[in-house]
C-alpha positions in Angstrom: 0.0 0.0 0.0 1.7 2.9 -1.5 1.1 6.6 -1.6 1.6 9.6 -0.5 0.4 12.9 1.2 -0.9 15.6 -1.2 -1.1 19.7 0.4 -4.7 19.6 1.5 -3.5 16.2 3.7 -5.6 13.9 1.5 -3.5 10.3 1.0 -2.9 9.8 -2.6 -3.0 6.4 -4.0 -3.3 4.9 -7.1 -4.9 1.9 -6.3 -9.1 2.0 -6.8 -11.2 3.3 -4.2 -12.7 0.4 -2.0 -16.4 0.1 -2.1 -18.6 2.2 0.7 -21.6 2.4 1.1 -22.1 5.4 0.0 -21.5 4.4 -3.4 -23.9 1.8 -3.5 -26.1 -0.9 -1.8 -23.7 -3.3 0.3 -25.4 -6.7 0.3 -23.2 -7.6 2.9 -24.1 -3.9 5.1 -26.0 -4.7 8.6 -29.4 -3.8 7.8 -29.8 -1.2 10.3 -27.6 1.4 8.8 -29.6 3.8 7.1 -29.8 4.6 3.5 -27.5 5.7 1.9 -29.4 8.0 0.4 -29.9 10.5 3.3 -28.8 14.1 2.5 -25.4 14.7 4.4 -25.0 11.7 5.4 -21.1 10.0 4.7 -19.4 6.6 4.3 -15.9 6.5 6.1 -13.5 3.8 4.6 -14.9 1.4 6.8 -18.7 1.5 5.2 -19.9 3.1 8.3 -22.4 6.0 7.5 -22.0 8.9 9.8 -24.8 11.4 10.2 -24.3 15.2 9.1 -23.8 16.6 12.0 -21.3 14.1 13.6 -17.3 15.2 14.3 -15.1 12.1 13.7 -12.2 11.7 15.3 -9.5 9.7 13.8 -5.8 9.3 13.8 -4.3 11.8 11.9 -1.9 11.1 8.9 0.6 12.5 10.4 -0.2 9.9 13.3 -0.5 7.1 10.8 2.9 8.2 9.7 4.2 7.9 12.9 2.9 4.8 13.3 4.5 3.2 10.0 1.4 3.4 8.6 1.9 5.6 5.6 5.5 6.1 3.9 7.3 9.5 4.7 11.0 10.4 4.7 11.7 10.7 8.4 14.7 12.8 8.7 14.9 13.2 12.3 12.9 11.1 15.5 13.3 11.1 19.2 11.5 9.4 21.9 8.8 12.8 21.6 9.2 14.4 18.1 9.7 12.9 14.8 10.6 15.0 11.2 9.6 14.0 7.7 10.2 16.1 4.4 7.1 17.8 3.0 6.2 16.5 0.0 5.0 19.6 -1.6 7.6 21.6 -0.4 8.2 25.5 -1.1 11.4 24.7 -1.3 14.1 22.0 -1.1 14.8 20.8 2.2 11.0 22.0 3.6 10.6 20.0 6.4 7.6 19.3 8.9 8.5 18.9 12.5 5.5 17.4 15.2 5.1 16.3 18.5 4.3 12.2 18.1 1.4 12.9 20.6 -2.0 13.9 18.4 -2.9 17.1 19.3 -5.0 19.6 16.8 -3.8 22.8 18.4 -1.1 24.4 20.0 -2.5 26.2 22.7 -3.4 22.8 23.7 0.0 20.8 24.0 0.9 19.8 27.8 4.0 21.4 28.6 6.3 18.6 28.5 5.0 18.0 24.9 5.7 21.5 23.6 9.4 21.1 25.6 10.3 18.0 23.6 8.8 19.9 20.6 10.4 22.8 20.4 14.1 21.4 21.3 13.1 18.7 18.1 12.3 21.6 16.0 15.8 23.8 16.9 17.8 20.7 16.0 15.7 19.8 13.0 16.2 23.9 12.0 20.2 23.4 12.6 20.4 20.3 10.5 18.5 21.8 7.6 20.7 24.9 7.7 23.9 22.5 7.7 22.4 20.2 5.3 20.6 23.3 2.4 23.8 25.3 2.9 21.8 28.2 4.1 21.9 29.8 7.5 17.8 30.9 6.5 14.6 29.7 7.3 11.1 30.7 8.0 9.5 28.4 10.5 5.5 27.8 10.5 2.9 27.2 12.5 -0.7 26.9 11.0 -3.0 26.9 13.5 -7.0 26.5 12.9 -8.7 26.1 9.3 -8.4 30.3 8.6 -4.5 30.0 9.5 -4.1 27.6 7.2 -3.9 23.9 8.8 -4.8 21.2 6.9 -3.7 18.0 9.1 -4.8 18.6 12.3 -2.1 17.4 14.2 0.3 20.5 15.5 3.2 20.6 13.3 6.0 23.1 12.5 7.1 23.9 8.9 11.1 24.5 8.5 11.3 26.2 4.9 14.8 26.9 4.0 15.3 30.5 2.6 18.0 31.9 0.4 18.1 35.2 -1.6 15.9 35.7 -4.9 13.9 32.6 -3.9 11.5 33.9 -5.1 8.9 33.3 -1.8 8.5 36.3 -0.1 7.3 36.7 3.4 5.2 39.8 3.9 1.7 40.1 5.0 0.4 43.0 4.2 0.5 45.5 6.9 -2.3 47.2 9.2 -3.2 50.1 11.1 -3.1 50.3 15.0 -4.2 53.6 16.9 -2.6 53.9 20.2 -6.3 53.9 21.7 -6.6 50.2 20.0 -2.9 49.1 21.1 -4.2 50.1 25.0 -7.6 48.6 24.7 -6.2 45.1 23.1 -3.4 45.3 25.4 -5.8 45.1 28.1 -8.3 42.8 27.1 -5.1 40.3 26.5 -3.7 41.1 30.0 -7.4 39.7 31.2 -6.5 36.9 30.2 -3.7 35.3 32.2 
């Protein structure tokens, strides 16, 4: 079972779909499934129809990954952390760094996690410079749909940089009264 990881974190194969449900009556389906048929309602790979309104949690692919599951190039692993080239990179040497606990966000990684995660990711970031022959890098984290996160499974990109790439880096830049600046400041302080 070969494949691999495309940029919206769908696994690519080219072997056929297997049959679902959803695609068809199963003669072989438990008869108290319902149809089909229903608007919104899904087959997973396993022919199980889940309703609309139902959040599925599953292992990540990154998690499969980890788990030898799917193929990756694993450049760097530890007892917490584990490193795999992007296969869509930006550029050469792009690298994905993650904690091999599954968590979806940041915010939410127990300490010790994000400790072990962030030591993986500064040796991972040394390597790459070593190893692309540059001393630049932007490093990434996507947090939430509108930030960008596809895999739900906290992970740090490692881009290697070098002049006239061609990438850029600038988002365009806002306005901030000093009223604004005092008010957020505030409302942020509230908070810890």
């Amino acid at each position: 079972f070969r494949g691999r990881i495309s940029s919206k974190g769908d696994f690519l194969t080219s072997s056929p779909p297997l049959p679902c449900a959803a695609t068809g009556p199963d003669p072989a389906a438990p008869s108290f499934l319902p149809s089909p048929n229903l608007p919104g309602w899904r087959a997973n790979q396993h022919r199980v129809l889940i309703p609309p309104s139902a959040r599925v949690v599953m292992a990540s692919l990154f998690t499969r990954i980890i788990e030898r599951e799917l193929p990756a190039e694993i450049v760097y692993e530890d007892d917490h952390s584990i490193a795999i080239l992007d296969i869509n990179p930006k550029a050469e040497g792009h690298t994905l760094v993650m904690p091999k606990e599954e968590v979806a966000d940041f915010h939410a990684l127990p300490p010790e996690v994000l400790a072990g995660l962030m030591n993986a990711v500064q040796t991972v970031a040394r390597g790459i410079m070593k190893a692309m022959d540059t001393p630049h890098y932007n490093l990434d984290l996507n947090n939430g749909a509108p930030a960008g996160q596809v895999v739900y499974h906290v992970h740090f990109h490692i881009i290697p940089r070098r002049e006239g790439d061609g990438l850029g880096y600038r988002w365009p830049a806002g306005k901030l009264s000093n009223q604004r600046a005092t008010e957020l400041k505030n409302i942020i302080i509230q908070q810890f």
